[in-house]
Backbone as JSON Lines, residues from 0, in Angstrom:
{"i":0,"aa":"X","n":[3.43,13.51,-2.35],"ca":[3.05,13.5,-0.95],"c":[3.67,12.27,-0.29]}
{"i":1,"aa":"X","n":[4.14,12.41,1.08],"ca":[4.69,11.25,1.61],"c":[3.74,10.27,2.09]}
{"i":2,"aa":"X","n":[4.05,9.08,2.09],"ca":[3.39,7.99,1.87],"c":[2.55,7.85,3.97]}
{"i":3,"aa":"X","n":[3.13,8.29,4.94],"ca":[2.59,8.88,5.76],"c":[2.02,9.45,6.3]}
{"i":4,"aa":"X","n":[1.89,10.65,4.65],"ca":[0.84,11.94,5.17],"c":[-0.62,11.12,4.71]}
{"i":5,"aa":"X","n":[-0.4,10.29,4.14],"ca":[-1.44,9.67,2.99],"c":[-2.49,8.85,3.64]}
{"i":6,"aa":"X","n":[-2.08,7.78,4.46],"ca":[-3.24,7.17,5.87],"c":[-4.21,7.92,6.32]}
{"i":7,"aa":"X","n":[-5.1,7.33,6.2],"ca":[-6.28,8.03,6.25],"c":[-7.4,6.78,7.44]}
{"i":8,"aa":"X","n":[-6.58,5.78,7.64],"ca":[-7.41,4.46,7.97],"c":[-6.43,3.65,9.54]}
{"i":9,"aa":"X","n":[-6.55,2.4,9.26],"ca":[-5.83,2.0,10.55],"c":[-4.32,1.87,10.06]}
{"i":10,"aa":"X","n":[-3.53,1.78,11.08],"ca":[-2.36,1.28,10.98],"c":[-1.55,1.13,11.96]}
{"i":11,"aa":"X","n":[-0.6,0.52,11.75],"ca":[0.18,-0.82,12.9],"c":[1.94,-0.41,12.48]}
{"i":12,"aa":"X","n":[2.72,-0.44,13.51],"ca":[3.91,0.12,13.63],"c":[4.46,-1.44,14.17]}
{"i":13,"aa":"X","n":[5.8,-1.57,13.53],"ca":[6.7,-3.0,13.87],"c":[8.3,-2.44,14.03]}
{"i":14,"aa":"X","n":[8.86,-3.06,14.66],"ca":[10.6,-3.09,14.6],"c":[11.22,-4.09,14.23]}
{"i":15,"aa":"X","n":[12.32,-4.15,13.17],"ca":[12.8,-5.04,12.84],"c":[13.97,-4.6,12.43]}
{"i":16,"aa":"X","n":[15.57,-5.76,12.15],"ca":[16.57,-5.7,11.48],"c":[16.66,-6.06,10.33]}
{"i":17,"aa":"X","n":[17.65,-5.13,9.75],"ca":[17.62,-6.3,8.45],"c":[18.78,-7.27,8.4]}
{"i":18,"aa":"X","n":[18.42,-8.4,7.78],"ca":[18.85,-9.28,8.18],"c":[19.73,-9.4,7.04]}
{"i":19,"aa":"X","n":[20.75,-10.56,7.33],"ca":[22.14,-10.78,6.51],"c":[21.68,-11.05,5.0]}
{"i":20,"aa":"X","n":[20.45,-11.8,5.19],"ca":[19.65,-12.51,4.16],"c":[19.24,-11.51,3.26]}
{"i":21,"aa":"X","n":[19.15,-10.13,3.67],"ca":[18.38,-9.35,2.89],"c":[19.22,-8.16,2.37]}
{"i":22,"aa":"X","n":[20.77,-8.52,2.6],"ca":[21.42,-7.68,1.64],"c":[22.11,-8.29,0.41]}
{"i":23,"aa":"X","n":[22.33,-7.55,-0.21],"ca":[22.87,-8.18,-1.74],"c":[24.26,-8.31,-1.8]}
{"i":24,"aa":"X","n":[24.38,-7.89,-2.91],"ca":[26.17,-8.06,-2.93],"c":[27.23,-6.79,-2.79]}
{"i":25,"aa":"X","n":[26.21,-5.7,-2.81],"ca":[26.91,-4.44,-2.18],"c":[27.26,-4.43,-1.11]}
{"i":26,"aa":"X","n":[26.33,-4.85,-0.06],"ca":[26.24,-4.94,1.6],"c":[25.05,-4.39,1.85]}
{"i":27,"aa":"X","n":[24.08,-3.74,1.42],"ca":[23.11,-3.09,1.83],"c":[21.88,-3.99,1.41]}
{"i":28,"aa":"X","n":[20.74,-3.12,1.52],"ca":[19.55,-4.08,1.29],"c":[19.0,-4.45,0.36]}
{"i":29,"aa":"X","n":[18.62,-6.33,-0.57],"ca":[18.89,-5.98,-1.71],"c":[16.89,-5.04,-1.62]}
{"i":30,"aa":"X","n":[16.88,-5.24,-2.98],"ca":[15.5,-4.77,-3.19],"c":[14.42,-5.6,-3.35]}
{"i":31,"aa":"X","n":[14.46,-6.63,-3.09],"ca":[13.38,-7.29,-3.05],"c":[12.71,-7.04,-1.69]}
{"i":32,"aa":"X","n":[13.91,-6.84,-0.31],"ca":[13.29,-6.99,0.88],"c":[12.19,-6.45,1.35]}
{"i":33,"aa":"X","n":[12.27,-4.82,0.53],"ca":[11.06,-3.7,0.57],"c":[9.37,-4.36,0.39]}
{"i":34,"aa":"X","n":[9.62,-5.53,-0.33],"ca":[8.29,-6.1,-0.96],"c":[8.01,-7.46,-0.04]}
{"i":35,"aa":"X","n":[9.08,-7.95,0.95],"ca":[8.55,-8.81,1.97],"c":[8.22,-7.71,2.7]}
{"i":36,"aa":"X","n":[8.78,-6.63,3.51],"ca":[8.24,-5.94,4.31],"c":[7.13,-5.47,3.9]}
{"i":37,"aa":"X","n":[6.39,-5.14,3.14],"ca":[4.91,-4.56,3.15],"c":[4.33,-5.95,3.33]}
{"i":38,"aa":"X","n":[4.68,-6.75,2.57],"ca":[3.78,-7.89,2.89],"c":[3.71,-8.11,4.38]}
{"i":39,"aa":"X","n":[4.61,-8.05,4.86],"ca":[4.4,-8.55,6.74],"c":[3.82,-7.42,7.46]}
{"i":40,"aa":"X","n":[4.26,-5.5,7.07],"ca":[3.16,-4.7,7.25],"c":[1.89,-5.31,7.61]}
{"i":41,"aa":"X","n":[1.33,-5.5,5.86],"ca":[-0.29,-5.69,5.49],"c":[-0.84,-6.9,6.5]}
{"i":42,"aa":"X","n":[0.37,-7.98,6.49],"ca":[-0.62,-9.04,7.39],"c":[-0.77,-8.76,9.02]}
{"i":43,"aa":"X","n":[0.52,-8.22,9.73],"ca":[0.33,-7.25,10.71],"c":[-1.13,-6.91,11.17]}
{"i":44,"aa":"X","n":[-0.62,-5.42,9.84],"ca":[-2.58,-4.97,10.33],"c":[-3.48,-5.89,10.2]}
{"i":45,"aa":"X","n":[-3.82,-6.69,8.99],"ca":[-5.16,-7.67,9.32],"c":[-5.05,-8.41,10.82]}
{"i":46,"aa":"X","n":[-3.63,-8.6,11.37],"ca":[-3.49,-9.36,12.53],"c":[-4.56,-8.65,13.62]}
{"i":47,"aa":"X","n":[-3.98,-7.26,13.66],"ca":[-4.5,-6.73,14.73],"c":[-5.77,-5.66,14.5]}
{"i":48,"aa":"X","n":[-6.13,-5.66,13.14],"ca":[-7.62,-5.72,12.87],"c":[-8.64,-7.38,13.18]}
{"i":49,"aa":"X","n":[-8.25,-8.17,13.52],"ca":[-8.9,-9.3,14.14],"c":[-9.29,-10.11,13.18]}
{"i":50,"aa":"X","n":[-8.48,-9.61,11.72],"ca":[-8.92,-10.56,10.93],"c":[-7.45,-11.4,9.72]}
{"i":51,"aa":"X","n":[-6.99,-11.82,10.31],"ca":[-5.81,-12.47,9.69],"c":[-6.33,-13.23,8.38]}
{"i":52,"aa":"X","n":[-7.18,-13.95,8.44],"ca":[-7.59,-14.5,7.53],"c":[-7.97,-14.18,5.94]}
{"i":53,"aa":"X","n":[-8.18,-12.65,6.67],"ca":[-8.38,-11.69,4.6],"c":[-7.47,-11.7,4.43]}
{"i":54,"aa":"X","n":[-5.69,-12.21,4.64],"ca":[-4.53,-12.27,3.86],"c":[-4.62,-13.25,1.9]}
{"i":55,"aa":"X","n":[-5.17,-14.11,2.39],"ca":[-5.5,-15.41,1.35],"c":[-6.33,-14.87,0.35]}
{"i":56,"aa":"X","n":[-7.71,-13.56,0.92],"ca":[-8.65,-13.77,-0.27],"c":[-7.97,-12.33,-0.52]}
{"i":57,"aa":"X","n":[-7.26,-11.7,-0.63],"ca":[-6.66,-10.34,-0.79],"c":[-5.32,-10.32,-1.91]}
{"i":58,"aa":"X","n":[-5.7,-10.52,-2.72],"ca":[-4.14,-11.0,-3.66],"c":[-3.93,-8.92,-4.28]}
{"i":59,"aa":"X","n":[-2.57,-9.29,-4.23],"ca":[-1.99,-7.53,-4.23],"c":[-2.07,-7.58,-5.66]}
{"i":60,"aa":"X","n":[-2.38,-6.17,-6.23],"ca":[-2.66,-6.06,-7.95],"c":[-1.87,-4.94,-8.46]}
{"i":61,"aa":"X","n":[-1.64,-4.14,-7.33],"ca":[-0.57,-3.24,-7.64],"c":[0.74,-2.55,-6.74]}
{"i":62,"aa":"X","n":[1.61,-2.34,-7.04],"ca":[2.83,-2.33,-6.16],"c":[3.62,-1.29,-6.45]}
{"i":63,"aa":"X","n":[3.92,-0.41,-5.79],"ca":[5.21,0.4,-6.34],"c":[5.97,0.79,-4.71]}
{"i":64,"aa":"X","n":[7.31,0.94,-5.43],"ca":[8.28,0.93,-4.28],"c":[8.84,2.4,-4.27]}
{"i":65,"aa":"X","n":[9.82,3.25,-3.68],"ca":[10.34,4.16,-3.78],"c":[11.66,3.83,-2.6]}
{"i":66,"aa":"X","n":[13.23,4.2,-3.3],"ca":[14.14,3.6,-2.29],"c":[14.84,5.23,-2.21]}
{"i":67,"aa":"X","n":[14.89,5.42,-1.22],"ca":[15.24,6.85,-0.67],"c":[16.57,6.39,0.21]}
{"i":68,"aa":"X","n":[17.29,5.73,0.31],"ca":[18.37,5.37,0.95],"c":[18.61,4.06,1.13]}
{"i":69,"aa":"X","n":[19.72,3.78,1.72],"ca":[20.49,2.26,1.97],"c":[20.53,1.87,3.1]}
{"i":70,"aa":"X","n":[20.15,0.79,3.6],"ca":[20.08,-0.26,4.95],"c":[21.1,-1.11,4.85]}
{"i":71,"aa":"X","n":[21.68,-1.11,5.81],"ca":[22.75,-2.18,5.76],"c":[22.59,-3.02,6.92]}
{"i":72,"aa":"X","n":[23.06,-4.42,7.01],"ca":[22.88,-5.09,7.86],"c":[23.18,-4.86,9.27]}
{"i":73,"aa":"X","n":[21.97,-5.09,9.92],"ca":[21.33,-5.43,11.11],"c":[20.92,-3.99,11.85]}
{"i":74,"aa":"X","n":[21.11,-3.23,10.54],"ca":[20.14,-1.72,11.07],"c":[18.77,-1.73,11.45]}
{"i":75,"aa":"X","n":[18.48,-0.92,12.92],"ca":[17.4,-1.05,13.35],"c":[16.39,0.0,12.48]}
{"i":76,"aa":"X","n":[15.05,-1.24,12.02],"ca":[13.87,-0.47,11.19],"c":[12.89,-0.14,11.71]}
{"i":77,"aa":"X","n":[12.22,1.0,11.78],"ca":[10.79,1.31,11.71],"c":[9.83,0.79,10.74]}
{"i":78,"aa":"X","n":[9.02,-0.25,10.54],"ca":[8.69,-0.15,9.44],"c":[6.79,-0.27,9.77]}
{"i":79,"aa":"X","n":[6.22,0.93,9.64],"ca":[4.69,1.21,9.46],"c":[4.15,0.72,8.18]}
{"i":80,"aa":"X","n":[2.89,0.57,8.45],"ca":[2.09,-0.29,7.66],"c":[0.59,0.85,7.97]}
{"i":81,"aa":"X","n":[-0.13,1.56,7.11],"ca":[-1.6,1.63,6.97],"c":[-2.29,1.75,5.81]}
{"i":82,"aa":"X","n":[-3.22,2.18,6.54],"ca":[-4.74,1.87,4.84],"c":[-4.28,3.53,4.2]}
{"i":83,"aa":"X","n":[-4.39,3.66,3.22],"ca":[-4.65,4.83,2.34],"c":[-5.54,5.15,1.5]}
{"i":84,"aa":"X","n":[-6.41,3.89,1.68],"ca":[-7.5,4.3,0.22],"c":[-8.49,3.16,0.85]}
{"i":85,"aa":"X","n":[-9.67,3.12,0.97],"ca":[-10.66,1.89,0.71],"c":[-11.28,1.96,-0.55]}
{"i":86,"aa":"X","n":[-11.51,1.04,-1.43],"ca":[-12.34,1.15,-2.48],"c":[-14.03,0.28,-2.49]}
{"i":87,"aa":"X","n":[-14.59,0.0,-3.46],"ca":[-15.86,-0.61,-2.98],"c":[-15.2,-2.63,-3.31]}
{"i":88,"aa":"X","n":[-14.13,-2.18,-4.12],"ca":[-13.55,-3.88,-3.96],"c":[-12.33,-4.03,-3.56]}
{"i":89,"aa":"X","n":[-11.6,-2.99,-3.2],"ca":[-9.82,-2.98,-3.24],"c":[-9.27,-2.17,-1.71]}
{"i":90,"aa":"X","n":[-8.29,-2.05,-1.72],"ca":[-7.86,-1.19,-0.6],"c":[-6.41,-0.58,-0.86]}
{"i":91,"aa":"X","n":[-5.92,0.31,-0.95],"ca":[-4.4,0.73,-1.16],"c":[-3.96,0.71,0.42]}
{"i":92,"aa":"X","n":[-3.18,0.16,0.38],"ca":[-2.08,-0.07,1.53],"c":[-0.95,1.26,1.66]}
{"i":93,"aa":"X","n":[-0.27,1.4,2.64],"ca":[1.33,2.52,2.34],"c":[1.64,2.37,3.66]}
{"i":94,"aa":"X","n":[3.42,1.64,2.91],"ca":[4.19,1.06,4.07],"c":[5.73,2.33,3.92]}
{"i":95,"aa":"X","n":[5.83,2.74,4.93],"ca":[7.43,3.18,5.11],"c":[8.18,2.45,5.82]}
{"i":96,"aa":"X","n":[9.73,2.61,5.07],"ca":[10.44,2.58,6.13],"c":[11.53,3.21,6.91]}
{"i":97,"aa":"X","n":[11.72,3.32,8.44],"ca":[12.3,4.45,8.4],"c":[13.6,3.78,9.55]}
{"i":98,"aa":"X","n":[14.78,4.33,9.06],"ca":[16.56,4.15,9.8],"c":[16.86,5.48,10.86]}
{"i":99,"aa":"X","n":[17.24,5.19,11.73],"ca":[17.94,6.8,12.44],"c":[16.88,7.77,12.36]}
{"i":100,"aa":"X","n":[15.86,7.57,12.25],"ca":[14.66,8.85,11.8],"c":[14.64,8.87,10.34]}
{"i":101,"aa":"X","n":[15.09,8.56,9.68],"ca":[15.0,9.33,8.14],"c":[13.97,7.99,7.1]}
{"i":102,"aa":"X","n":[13.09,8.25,6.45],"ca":[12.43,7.62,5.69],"c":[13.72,6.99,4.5]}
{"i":103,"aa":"X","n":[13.77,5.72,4.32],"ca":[14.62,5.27,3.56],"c":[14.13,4.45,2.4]}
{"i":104,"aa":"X","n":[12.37,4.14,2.59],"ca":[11.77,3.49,2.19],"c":[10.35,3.56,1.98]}
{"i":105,"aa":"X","n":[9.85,3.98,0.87],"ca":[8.3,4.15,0.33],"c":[7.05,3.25,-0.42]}
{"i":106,"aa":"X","n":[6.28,2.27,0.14],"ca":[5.62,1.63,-0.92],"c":[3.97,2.23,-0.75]}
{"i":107,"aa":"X","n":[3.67,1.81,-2.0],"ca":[2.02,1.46,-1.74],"c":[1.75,0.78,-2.46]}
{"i":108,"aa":"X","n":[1.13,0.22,-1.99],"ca":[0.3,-1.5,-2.63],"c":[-1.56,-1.64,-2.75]}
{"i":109,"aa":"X","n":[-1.68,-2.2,-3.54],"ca":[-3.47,-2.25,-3.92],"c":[-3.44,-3.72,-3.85]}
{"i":110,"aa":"X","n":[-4.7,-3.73,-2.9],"ca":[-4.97,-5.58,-3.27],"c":[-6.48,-5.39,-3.41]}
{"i":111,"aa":"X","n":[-6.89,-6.57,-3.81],"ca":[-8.19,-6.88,-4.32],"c":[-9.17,-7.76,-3.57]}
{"i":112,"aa":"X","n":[-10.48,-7.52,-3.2],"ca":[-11.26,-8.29,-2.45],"c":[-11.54,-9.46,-3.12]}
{"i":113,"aa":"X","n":[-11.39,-10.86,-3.2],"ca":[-11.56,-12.06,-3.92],"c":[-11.81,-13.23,-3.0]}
{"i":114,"aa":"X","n":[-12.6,-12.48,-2.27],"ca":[-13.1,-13.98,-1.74],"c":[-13.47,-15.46,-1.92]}
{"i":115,"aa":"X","n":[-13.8,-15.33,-3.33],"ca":[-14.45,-16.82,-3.89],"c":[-13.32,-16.79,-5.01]}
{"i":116,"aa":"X","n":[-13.12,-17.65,-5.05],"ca":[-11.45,-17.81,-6.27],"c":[-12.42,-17.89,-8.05]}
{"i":117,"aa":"X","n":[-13.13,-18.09,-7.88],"ca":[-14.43,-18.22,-9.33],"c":[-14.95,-17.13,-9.79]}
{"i":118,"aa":"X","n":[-14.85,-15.89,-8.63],"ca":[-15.01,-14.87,-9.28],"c":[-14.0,-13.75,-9.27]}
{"i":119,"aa":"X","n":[-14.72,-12.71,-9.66],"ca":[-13.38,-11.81,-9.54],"c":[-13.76,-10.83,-8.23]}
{"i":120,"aa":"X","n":[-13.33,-9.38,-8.6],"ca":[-13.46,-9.26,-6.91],"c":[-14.31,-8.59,-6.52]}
{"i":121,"aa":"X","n":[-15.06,-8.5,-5.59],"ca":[-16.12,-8.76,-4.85],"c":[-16.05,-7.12,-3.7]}
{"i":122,"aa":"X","n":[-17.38,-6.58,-3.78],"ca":[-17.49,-5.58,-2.79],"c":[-16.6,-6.13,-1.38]}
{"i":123,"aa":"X","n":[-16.24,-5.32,-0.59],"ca":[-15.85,-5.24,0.54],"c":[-17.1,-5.53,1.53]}
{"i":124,"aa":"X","n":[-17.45,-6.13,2.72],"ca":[-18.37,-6.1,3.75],"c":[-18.46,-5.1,4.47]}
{"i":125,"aa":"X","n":[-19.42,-4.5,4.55],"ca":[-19.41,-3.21,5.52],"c":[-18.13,-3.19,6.73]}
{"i":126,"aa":"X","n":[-18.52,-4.4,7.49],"ca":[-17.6,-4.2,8.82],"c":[-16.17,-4.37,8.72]}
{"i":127,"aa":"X","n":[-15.38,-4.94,7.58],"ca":[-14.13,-4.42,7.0],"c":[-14.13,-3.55,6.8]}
{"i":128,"aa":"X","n":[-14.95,-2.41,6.06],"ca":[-14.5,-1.52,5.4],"c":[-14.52,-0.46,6.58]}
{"i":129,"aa":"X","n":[-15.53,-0.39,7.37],"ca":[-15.05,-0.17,8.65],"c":[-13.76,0.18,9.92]}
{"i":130,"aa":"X","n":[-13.24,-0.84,9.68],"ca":[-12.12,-1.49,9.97],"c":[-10.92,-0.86,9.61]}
{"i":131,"aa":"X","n":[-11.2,-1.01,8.03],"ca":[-10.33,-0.8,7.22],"c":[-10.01,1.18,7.39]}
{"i":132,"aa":"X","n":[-11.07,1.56,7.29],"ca":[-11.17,3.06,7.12],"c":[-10.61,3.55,8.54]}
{"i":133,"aa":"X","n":[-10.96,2.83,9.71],"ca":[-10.34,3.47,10.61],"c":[-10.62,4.09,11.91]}
């Protein structure tokens, strides 16, 4: 299933290039960039869920990417960011990205509620999960 059909919660739409920095030695994009972009996705939405601050107690536990095509420098990106899953401690994230219309780029990411660094992770608060769901 595409990582689009999959949102079920909030989510936040950005434009960006890719930058010189983020191609490799082919010319295109290397692969790491896919994994700053969800990260700036995810903080995005907490931005404009009103809570920037769950970036810090939210450490990501699981990650997978999918590369469906090549970006080359200073191609204009679509790149969406929403919730796909709430859990009672976690949340799955799913970021695309998309060139000319065409999806070129698939992640989803799990992070973990850890508010107190001493323990491990911790129910979600109602009014996140809230939030979170959508």
């Amino acid at each position: 299933m595409a990582v689009l059909d999959e949102v079920t919660g909030a989510r936040h739409v950005m434009t960006r290039r890719l930058a010189w920095h983020e191609t490799d030695a082919a010319g295109h994009n290397h692969f790491a960039a896919a994994l700053r972009w969800l990260e700036e996705g995810e903080h995005a939405l907490w931005r404009a869920l009103g809570h920037p601050d769950l970036v810090a107690s939210a450490p990501r536990v699981h990650v997978e990417v999918d590369y469906r095509g090549r970006i080359y420098f200073n191609d204009e990106l679509e790149v969406t960011s929403g919730v796909l899953r709430v859990g009672r401690t976690s949340a799955t994230f799913g970021t695309v990205v998309v060139r000319d219309g065409v999806v070129v780029i698939e992640c989803r990411h799990t992070v973990a509620h850890c508010p107190d660094p001493t323990a491990g992770a911790l129910p979600w608060p109602d009014d996140i999960r809230t939030l979170l769901a959508g």
